[in-house]
LUMMIRO-617836 format. One line per field, with one value per residue (C-alpha): x, y, z; residue number from 1. Coordinates in Angstrom, 3 decimals, padded with zeros to 6 digits, always signed. Layout:
N
east: [X  ...] $
north: [Y  ...] $
up: [Z  ...] $
nr: [NUM  ...] $
//
This chain:
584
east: [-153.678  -157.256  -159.280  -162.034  -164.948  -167.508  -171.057  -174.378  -176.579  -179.843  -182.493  -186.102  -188.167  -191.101  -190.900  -187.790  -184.601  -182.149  -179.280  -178.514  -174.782  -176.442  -178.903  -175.680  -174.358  -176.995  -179.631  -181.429  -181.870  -185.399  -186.448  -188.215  -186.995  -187.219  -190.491  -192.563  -191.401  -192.342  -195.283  -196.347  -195.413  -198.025  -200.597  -200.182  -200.343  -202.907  -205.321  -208.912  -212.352  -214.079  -217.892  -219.088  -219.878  -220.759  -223.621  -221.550  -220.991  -218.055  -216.899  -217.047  -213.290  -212.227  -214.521  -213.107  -209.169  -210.388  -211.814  -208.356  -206.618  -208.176  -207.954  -203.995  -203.576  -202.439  -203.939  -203.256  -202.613  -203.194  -206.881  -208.281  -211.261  -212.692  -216.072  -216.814  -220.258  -220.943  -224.211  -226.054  -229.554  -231.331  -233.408  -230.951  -228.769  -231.358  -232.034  -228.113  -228.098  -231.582  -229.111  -226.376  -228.771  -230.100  -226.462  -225.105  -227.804  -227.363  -223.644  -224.122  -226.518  -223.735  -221.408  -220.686  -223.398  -220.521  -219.053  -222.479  -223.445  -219.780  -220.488  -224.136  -222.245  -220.045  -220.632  -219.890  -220.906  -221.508  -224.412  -226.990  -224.822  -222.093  -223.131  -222.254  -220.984  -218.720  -218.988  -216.351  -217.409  -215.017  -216.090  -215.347  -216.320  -213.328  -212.425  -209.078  -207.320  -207.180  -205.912  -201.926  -201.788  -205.306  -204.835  -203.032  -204.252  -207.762  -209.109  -206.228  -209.086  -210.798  -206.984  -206.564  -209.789  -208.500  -205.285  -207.619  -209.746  -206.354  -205.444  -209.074  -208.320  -204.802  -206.061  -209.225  -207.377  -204.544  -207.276  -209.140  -211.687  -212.824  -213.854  -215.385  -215.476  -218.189  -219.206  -222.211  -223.981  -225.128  -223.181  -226.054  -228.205  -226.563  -225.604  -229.501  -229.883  -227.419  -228.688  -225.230  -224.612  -223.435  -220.107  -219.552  -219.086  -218.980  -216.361  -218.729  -219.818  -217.104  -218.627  -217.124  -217.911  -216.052  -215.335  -217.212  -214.317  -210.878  -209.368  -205.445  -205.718  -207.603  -211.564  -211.711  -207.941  -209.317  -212.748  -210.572  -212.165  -208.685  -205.279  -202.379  -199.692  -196.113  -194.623  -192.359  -195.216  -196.099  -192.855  -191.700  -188.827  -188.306  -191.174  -194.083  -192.884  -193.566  -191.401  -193.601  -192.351  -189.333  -187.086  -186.613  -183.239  -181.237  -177.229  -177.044  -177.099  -178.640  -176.609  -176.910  -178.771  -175.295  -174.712  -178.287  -178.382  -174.962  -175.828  -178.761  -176.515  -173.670  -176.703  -177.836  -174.730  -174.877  -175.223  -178.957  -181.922  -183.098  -184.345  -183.463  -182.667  -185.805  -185.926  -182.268  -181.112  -183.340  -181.843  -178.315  -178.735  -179.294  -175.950  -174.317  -175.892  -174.645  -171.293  -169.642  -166.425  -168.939  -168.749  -165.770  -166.750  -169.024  -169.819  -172.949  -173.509  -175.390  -176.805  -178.427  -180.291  -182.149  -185.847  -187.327  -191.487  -190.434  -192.234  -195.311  -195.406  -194.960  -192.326  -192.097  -188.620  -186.284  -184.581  -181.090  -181.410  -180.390  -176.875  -176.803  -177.314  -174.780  -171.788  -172.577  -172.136  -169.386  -167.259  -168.533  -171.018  -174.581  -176.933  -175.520  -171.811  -171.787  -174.298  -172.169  -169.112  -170.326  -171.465  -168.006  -169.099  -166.991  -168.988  -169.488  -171.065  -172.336  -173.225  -175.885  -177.944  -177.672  -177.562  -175.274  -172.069  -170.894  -167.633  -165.478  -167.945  -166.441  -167.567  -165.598  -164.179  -162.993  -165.077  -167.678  -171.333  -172.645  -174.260  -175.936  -179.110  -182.626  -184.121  -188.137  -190.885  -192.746  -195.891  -195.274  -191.615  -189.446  -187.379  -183.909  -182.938  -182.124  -179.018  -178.083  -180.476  -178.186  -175.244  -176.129  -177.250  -174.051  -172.368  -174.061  -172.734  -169.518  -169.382  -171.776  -168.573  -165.845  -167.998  -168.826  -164.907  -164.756  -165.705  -168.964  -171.746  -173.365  -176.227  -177.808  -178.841  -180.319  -180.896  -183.338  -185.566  -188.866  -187.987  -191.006  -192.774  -190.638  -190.437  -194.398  -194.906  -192.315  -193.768  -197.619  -195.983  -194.492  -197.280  -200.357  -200.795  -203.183  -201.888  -203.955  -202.370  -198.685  -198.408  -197.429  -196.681  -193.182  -191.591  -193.607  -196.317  -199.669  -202.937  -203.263  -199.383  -200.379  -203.171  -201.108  -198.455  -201.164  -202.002  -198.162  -198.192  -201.801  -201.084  -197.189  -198.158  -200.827  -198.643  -195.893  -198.710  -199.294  -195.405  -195.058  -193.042  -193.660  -192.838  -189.063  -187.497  -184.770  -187.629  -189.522  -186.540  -186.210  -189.839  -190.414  -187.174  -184.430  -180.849  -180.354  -182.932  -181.037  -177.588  -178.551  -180.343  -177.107  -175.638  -177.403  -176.659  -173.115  -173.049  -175.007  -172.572  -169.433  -171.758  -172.268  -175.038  -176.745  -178.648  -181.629  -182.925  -186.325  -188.806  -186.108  -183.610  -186.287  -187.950  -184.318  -183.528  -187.259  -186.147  -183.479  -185.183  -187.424  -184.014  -182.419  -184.302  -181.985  -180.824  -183.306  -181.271  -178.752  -180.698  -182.025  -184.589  -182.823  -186.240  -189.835  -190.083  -193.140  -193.845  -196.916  -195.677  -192.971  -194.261  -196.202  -192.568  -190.791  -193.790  -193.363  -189.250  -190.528  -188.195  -188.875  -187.233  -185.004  -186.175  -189.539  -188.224  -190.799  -187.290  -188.008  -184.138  -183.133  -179.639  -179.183  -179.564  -181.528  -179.353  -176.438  -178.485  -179.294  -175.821  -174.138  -176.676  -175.644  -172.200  -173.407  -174.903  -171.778  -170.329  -172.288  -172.452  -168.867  -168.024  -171.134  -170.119  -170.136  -172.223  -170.328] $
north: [-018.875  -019.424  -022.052  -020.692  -021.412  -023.495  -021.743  -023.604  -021.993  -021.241  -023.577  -023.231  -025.733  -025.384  -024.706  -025.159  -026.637  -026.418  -024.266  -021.942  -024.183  -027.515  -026.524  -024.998  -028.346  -030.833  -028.722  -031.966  -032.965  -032.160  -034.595  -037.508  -041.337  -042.219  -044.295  -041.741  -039.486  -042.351  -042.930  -038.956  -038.834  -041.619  -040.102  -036.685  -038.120  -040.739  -037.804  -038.233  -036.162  -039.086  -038.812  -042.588  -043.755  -046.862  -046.483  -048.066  -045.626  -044.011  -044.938  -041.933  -042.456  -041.970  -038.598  -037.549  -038.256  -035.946  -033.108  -033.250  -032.940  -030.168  -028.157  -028.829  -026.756  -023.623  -020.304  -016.751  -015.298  -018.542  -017.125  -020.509  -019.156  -022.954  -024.313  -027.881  -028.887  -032.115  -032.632  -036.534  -035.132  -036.835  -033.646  -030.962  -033.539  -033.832  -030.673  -029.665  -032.376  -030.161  -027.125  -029.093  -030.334  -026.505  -025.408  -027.613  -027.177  -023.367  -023.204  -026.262  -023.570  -020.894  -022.853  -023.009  -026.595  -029.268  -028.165  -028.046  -031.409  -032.782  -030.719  -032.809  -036.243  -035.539  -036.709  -033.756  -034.484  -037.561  -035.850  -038.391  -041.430  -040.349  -041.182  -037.447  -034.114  -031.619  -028.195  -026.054  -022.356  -019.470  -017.127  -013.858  -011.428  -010.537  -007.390  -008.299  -004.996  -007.440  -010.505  -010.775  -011.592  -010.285  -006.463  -006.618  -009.942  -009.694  -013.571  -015.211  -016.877  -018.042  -019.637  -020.610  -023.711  -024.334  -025.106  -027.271  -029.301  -029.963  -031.842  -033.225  -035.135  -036.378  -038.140  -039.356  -041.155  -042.490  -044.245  -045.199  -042.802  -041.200  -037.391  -035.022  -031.135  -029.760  -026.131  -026.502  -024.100  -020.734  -019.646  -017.670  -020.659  -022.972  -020.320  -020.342  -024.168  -024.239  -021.479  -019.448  -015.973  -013.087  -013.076  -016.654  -018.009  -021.991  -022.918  -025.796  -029.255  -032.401  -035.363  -038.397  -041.963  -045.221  -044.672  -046.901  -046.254  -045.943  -044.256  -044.337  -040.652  -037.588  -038.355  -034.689  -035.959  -039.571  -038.330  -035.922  -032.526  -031.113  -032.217  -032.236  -029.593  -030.614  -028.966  -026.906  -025.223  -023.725  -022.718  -019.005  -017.359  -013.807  -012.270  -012.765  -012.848  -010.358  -007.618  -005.150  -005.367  -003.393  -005.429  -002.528  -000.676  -001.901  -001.537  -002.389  -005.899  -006.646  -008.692  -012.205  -015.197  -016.489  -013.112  -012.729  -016.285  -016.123  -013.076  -014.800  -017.607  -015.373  -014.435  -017.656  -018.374  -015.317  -016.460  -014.894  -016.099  -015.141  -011.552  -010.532  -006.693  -006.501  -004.063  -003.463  -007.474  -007.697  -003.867  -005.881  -008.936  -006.343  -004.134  -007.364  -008.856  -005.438  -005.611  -008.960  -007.107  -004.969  -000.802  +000.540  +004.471  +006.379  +010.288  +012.467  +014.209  +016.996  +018.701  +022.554  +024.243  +027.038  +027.065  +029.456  +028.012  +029.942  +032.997  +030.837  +032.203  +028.377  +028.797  +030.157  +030.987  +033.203  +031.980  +032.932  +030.302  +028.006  +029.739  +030.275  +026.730  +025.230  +027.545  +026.362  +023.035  +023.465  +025.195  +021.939  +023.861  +022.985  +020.312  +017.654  +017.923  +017.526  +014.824  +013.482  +014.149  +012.399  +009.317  +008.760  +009.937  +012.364  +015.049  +016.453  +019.556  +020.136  +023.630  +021.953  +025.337  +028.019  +031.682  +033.094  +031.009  +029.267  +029.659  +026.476  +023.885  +020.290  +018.398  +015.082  +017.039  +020.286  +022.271  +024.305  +023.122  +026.650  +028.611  +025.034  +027.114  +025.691  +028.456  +027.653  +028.068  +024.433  +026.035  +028.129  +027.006  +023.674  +023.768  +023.525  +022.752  +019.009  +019.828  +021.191  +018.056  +015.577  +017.391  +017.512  +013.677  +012.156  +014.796  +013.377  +009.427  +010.610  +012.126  +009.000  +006.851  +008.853  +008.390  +005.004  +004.746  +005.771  +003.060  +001.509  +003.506  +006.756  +009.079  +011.581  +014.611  +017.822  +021.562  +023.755  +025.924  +025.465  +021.837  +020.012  +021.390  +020.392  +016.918  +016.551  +017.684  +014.503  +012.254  +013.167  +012.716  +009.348  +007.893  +009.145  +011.099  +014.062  +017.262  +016.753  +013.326  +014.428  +017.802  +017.906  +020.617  +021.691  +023.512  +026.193  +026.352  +027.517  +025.740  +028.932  +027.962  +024.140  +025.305  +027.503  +024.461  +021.769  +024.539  +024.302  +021.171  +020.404  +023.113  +022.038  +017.855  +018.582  +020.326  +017.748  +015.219  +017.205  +016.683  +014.012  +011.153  +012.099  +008.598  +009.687  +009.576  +012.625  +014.863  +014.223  +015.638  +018.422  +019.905  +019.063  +018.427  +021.018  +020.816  +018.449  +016.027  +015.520  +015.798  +013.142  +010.432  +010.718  +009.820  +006.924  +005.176  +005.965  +004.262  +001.547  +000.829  +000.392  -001.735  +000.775  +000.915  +003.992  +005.627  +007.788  +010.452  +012.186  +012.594  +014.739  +012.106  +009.591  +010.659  +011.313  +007.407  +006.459  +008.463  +006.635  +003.041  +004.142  +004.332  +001.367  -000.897  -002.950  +000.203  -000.651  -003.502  -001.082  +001.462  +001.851  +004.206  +006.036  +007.489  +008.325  +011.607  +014.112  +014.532  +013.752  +011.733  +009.783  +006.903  +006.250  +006.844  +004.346  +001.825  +002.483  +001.476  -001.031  -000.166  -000.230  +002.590  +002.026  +005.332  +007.526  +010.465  +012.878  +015.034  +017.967  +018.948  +017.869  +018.061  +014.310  +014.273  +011.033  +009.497  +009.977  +008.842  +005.647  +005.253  +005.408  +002.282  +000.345  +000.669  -000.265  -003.340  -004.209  -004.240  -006.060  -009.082  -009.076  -009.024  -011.514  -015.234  -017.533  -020.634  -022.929] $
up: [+005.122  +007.210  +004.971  +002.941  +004.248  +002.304  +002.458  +000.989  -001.242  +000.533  -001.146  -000.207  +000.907  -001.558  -005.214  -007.708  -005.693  -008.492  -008.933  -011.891  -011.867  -011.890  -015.094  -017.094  -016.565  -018.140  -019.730  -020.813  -017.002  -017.037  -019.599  -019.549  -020.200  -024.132  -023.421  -021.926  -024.967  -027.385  -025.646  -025.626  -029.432  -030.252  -028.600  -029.909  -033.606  -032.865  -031.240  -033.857  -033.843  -033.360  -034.523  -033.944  -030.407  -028.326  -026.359  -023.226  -020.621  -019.522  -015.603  -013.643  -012.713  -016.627  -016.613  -013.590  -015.224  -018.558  -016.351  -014.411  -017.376  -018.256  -015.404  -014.798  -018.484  -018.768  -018.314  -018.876  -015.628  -013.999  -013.930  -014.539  -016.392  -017.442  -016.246  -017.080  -017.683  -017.898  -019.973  -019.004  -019.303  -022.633  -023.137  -023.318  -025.478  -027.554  -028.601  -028.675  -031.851  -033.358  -032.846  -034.842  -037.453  -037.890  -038.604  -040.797  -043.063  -042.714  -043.535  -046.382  -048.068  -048.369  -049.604  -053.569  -054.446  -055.017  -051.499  -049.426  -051.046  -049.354  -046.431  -046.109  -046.425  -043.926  -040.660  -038.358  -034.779  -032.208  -030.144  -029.988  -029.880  -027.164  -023.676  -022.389  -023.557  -021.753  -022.532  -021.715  -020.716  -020.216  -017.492  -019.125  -016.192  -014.610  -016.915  -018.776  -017.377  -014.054  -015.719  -015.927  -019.835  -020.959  -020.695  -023.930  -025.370  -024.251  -025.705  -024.285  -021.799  -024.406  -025.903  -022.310  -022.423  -026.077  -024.601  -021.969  -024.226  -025.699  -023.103  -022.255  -026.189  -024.930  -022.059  -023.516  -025.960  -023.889  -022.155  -025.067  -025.583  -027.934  -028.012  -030.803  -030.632  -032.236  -032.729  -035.304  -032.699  -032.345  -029.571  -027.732  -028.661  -026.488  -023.622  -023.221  -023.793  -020.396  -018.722  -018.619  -017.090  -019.717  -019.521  -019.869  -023.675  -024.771  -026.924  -028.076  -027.380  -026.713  -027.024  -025.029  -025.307  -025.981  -029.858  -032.754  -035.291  -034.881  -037.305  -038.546  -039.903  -039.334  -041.038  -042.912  -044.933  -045.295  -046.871  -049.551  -047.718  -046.551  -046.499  -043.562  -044.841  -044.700  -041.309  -043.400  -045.487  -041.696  -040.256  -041.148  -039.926  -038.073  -040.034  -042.299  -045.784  -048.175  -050.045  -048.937  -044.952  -044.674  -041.700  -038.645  -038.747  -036.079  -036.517  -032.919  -031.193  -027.560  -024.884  -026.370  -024.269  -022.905  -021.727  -020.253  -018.749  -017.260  -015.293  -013.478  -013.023  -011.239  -008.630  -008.345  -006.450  -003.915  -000.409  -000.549  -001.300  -005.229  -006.027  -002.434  -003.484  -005.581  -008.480  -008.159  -008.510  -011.516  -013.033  -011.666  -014.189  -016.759  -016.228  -015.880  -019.010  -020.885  -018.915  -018.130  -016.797  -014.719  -014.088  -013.046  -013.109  -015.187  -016.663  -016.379  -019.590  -018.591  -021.927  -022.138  -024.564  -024.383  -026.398  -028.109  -027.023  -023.687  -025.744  -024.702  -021.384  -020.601  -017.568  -014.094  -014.805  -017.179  -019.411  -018.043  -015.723  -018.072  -018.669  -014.911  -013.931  -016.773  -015.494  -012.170  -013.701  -015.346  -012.275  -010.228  -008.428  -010.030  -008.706  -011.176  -011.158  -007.292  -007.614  -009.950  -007.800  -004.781  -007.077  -007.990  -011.228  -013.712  -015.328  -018.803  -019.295  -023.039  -024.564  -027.412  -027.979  -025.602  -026.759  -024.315  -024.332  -021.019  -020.183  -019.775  -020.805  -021.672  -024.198  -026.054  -029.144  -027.878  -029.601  -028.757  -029.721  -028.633  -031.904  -032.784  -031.495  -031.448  -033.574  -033.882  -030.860  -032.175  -032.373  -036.169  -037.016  -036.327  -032.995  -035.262  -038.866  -040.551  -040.643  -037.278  -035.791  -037.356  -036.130  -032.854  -033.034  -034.501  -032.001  -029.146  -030.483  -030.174  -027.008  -025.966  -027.493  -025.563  -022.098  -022.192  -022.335  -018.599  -016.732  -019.064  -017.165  -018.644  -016.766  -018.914  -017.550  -019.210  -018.349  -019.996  -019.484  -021.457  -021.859  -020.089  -022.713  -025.249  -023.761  -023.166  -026.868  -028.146  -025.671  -027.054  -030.530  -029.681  -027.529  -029.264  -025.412  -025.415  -024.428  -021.171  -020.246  -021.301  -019.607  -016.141  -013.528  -014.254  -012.192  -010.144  -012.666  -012.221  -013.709  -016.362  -017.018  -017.591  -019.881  -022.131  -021.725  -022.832  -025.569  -027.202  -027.271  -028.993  -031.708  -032.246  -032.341  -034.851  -036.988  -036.808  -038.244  -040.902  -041.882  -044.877  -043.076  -039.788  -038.174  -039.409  -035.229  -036.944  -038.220  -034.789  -033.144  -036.411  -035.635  -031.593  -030.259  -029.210  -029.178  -025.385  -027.236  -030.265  -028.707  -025.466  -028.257  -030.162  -026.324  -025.897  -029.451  -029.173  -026.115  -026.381  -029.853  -026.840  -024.638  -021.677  -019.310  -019.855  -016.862  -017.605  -015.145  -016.050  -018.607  -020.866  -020.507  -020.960  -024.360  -025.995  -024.754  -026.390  -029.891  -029.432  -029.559  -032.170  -033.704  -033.134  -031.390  -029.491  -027.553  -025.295  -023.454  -022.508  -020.594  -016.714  -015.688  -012.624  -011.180  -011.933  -011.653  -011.077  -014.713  -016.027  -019.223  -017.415  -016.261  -019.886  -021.249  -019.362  -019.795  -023.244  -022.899  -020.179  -018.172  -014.008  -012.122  -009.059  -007.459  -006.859  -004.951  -006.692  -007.737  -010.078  -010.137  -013.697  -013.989  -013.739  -009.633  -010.402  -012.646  -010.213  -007.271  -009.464  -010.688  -006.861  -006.067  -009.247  -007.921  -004.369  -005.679  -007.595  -004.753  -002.620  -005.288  -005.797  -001.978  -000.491  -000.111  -002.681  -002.970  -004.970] $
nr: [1  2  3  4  5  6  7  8  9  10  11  12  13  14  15  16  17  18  19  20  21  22  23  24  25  26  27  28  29  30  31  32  33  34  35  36  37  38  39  40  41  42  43  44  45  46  47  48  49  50  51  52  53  54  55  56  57  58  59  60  61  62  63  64  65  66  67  68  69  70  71  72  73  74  75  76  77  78  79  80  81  82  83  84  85  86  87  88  89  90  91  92  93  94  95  96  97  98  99  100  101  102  103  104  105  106  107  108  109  110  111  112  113  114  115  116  117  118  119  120  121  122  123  124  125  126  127  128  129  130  131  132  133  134  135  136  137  138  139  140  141  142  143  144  145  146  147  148  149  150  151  152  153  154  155  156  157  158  159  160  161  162  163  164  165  166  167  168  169  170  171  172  173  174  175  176  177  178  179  180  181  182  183  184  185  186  187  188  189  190  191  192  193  194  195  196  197  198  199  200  201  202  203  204  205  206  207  208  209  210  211  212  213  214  215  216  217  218  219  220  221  222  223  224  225  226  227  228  229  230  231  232  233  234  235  236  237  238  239  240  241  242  243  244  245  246  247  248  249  250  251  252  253  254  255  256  257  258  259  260  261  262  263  264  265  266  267  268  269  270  271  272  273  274  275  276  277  278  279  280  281  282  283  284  285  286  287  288  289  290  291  292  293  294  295  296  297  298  299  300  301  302  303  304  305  306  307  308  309  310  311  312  313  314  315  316  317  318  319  320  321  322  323  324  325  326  327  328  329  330  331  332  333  334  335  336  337  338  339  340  341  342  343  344  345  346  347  348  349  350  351  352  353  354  355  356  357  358  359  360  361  362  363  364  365  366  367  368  369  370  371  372  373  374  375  376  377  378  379  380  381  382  383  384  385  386  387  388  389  390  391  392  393  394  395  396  397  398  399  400  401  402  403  404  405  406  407  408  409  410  411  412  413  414  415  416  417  418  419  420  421  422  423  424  425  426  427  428  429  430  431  432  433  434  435  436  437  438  439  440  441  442  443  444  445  446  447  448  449  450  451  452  453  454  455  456  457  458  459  460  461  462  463  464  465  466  467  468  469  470  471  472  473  474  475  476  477  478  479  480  481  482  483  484  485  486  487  488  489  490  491  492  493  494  495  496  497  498  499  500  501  502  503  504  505  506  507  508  509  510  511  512  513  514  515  516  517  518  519  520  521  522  523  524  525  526  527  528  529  530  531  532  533  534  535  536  537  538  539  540  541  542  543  544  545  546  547  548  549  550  551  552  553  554  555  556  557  558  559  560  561  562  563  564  565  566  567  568  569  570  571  572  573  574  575  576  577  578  579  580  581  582  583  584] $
//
């Protein structure tokens, strides 16, 4: 037999050299010797707020090494939003200490008497005595949409020079200096006092100077104003405590870190360079994460249901169309069984709701779901009854059970007339959306259609608030769902529960897979987002699931064309990892 050839892994010049096999083999590799650990730990406990100074000054070189350190900390974003003013002028130091002096008599006076009179004896702050002060300013400007980290945590700036003035104290007092932080200041005060822009904020006054004391434990403990709390007194687990915090219902368990870890490792040893097929490596970790043994095959489960808000005048189309396109379907002719065909991909066709029966429709049971009919038009009455939404829900497990069996990938797919609507109305309901940002186009709709669309859904959301437990995901589906909703959530549970990758298609598919999450939580690590479609809503839904889609076709076909595009490139990537040379 011709030898194997031995390939080498691609390692880049710049940045990490290190390979996924080598870190699973020592873990600990990256640590440092025992004495620069030792020596690490004694400065991190021996760190004071040092409040006595020597008048000597400080070399330039040592002011220099504390700025450094400060600037190499981390930031959100890696925005770098520090400014380091070093204060030598007498003047301005001078009246920074009259700020001080102002402010600890103000907060001594609204303290209880005993605790001002300790606050007064205290000695808080180093100003006159240090030789300089640094004051560390956070330029704010830059809005915190634009900062990766802020848009959600919008002070993390401001925790980004905390974290810096952290290690200013570290390196002042490996090399013997001492530092103080004081924030006995107005903090508009001493903007002015320095003359900053708005936008910029001070996170107080360090003072830095050779120290005059050296204390063996922190001065607030050693002067009886505060104690240190035993570590374990800080250290909670999970969740806050409290009997009043219900822990979130989640039967289901996520791809555990071996699982997740050993999937980046398997591409790690491609004969590629890392993320080279973009979205679809990192969506590839994922199904591998979810599947160790990988995808073999999969089924569309293509869902119908007619809806009664059609008598909305909310669609360009009959309602026929519905049975029309699910026989289609079901004889192998529709949009999503040959889609599903030329994916490699078997098809299940599912009756959950539509008036006239469709001949020959599959589903896992042998039985007929038709008569489970969504009965209410959202806007007066509930789209179907408790009892047929639960049925159609624990239906749609099973059938999500009996699919993930064929090969461990599932697409969703959905037909319905009516059902943007439907879907924009659980979306608003889910999201907090207004009918304006959650209702989109349709199909063939005209801007009065939209408006009597955006209409349905105000007047039907509004009256789902009004329901007592209306956070219940079951009585969501109960007054705004319709039958494909209920019976495509029920889909993705049951095959999540047999560890299949399930592939979602557009905003239909995607709000049953969100109801789904809201659910059980961890159903979330075993779904991809096929497409974006043209809806409106979708992209705030799959933001919402955080989930990236491979494509962006702008497809308005339902029917799971998406899903089965997205599935036949999940294979194709399979593939391609399973067939490139090997590194190692």
């Amino acid at each position: 037999m011709p030898e194997v050839p031995h390939w080498t892994r691609p390692v880049p010049t710049v940045g990490d050299t290190s390979a996924a096999h080598e870190r699973a083999d020592d873990p600990r590799a990256w640590a440092f010797d025992e004495a620069t650990i030792d020596a690490v730990d004694r400065v991190l406990r021996s760190r004071r707020d040092i409040r006595r100074f020597r008048p000597d000054p400080v070399p330039d070189d040592l002011v220099r090494a504390v700025v450094e350190a400060g600037h190499a900390g981390p930031s959100v974003g890696h925005s770098q939003p520090w400014r380091f003013i070093v204060v030598q002028d007498a003047d301005l130091r001078d009246r920074a200490a009259a700020m001080a002096d102002r402010s600890r008599l103000w907060q001594a006076a609204r303290l209880a008497p005993e605790r001002g009179q300790q606050l007064l004896d205290l000695k808080l702050e180093g100003l006159r005595e240090a030789p300089l002060g640094i004051v560390v300013a956070c330029d704010r400007r830059t809005p915190a949409i634009g900062v990766l980290g802020r848009a959600t945590f919008h002070d993390a700036d401001m925790w980004s020079c905390a974290a810096a003035i952290e290690n200013m104290w570290l390196t002042a007092r490996a090399h013997g200096l001492g530092m103080g932080w004081v924030t006995l200041f107005e903090p508009d005060e001493l903007a002015e006092l320095l003359g900053l822009p708005d936008g910029v904020e001070t996170l107080g006054w360090l003072c830095l100077g050779w120290p005059d004391e050296r204390p063996p434990s922190p001065g607030l403990e050693r002067l009886a104003w505060s104690r240190k709390l035993p570590v374990d007194d800080v250290v909670l687990r999970d969740r806050w405590p409290g009997d009043d915090l219900p822990a979130p219902p989640n039967h289901l368990r996520a791809p555990d870190q071996a699982r997740v870890v050993h999937a980046t490792d398997h591409a790690d040893d491609l004969l590629t360079t890392p993320g080279s097929l973009g979205i679809l490596d990192r969506t590839m970790n994922r199904v591998e994460a979810v599947r160790p043994q990988g995808i073999s095959g999969g089924v569309l489960v293509l869902a119908g249901s007619d809806h009664p808000v059609t008598e909305q005048d909310i669609s360009a189309f009959e309602t026929h169309v519905t049975h029309d396109v699910m026989s289609a379907n079901a004889r192998g002719q529709g949009m999503g069984s040959v889609a599903a065909r030329e994916a490699g991909l078997a098809c299940m066709v599912v009756d959950a709701g539509v008036v006239r029966p469709v001949p020959d429709v599959r589903n896992a049971h042998g039985m007929h779901l038709a008569g489970q009919h969504v009965r209410g038009n959202l806007v007066s009455a509930d789209a179907m009854s408790a009892q047929e939404t639960r049925h159609l829900v624990e239906q749609g497990r099973c059938l999500g059970r009996e699919a993930a069996a064929h090969g461990g990938l599932v697409a969703l797919g959905e037909v319905g007339i009516g059902n943007t609507t439907v879907a924009s109305a659980v979306a608003s309901a889910l999201l907090g959306l207004t009918a304006e940002q959650a209702v989109g186009l349709g199909t063939a709709a005209d801007a009065a259609m939209v408006a009597r669309k955006q209409s349905v859904v105000t007047k039907a959301v509004s009256r789902w608030r009004e329901r007592k437990d209306h956070e219940d995901p079951m009585l969501l589906l109960q007054t705004l769902g319709g039958g494909e909703f209920a019976l495509l959530t029920g889909v993705v549970l049951g095959a999540a529960e047999e560890q299949a990758v399930v592939v979602l298609d557009g905003l239909a598919t995607s709000v049953a897979a969100l109801v789904a999450v809201r659910m059980e939580p961890a159903a979330q690590a075993y779904l991809v987002a096929g497409q974006r479609s043209r809806e409106q809503a979708h992209e705030a839904v799959l933001t919402e699931l955080g989930l990236e889609p491979l494509l962006a076709l702008r497809l308005r076909s339902g029917e799971g064309v998406g899903a089965c595009l997205a599935s036949s490139l999940l294979l194709q990537a399979q593939q391609i990892r399973r067939l490139v040379a090997k590194t190692r």
